[in-house]
C-alpha positions, 0 to 999 in steps of 0.5 A: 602381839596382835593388836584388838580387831577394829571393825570398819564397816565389813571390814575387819583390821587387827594392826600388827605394827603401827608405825604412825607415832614416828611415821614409820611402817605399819603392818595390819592384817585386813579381812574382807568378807565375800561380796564386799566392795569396799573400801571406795576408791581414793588416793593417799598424799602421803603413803604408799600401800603394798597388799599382800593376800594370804587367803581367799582372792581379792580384786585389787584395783589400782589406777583402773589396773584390776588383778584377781590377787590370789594367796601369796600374790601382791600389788603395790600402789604409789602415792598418789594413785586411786584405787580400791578392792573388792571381794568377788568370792564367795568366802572371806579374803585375809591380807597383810597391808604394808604402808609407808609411813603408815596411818595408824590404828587411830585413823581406822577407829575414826573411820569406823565411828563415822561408818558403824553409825546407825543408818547410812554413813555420813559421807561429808563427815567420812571425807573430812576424817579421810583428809585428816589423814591424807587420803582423798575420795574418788568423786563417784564414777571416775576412779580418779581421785578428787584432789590434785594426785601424782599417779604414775605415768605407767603401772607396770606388772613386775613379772614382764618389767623388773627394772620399775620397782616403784610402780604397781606390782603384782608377784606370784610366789617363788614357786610358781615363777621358778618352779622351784622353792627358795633356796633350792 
């Protein structure tokens, strides 16, 4: 059963799975309308994220690493590592997110009451909901993240480097990379 839309600013997020009660895996589905730019750049403690883009494109940026995911493309990003998307296009993108272990519903919520408040957000207020859940703002203008990180020491495209599984990702569909469709 699909959970209710939670809306966050532009975006929109519908939780899927919400793995946050028992620090398990959370799955949502995340649209981001044309020209969006958000979330800002940041970093999670605790959580690795996998986007996996089902519809539209979606600029991915990861550690200053940015792909044009199309649908059935996917980046990962390691715990610790900065990043951000952004929606170039001219018509909304949809994604699933994994996370691991996941924030939860609830954390989208909070965020939502600070950001969807009347007039500009308030950032000292967005900050302190972030930290609650373990997520650290990039300072303005670097990218890096504010706190102490642990980014990887590379980010590796698995189409050239198979043997790193752990570090930034992008796949193309079966397809595309065999020419042939699974289990053929």
């Amino acid at each position: 059963m699909r959970g209710a839309l939670i809306k966050v600013g532009q975006l929109e997020i519908r939780y899927l799975v919400d793995g946050a009660e028992k620090g398990g895996l959370g799955v949502f589905e995340m649209t981001v309308p044309a020209g969006a730019i958000v979330p800002p750049p940041h970093s999670h403690t605790n959580n690795e994220e996998c986007v996996y883009v089902l519809e539209g494109t979606l600029c991915y940026c990861v550690d200053g690493l940015s792909r044009d995911l199309e649908a059935g493309d996917w980046m990962s990003t390691p715990r610790g590592s900065t990043h951000h998307f952004l929606n170039k296009a001219n018509a909304a993108a949809r994604a699933l997110v994994i996370m691991t272990p996941d924030i939860g519903a609830q954390y989208f919520h909070d965020v939502g009451a600070v950001v969807n408040s009347a007039g500009p957000p308030d950032r000292a207020k967005l900050a302190q909901v972030m930290a609650q859940y373990g997520l650290t703002p990039a300072p303005a203008g670097t990218g890096k993240p504010a706190g102490p990180a642990n980014p990887p020491a590379a980010i590796s495209d698995r189409r050239d480097d198979r043997s790193n599984n752990h570090l930034t990702a992008i796949e193309k569909p079966w397809s595309e990379r065999t020419g042939t469709s699974p289990g053929a």
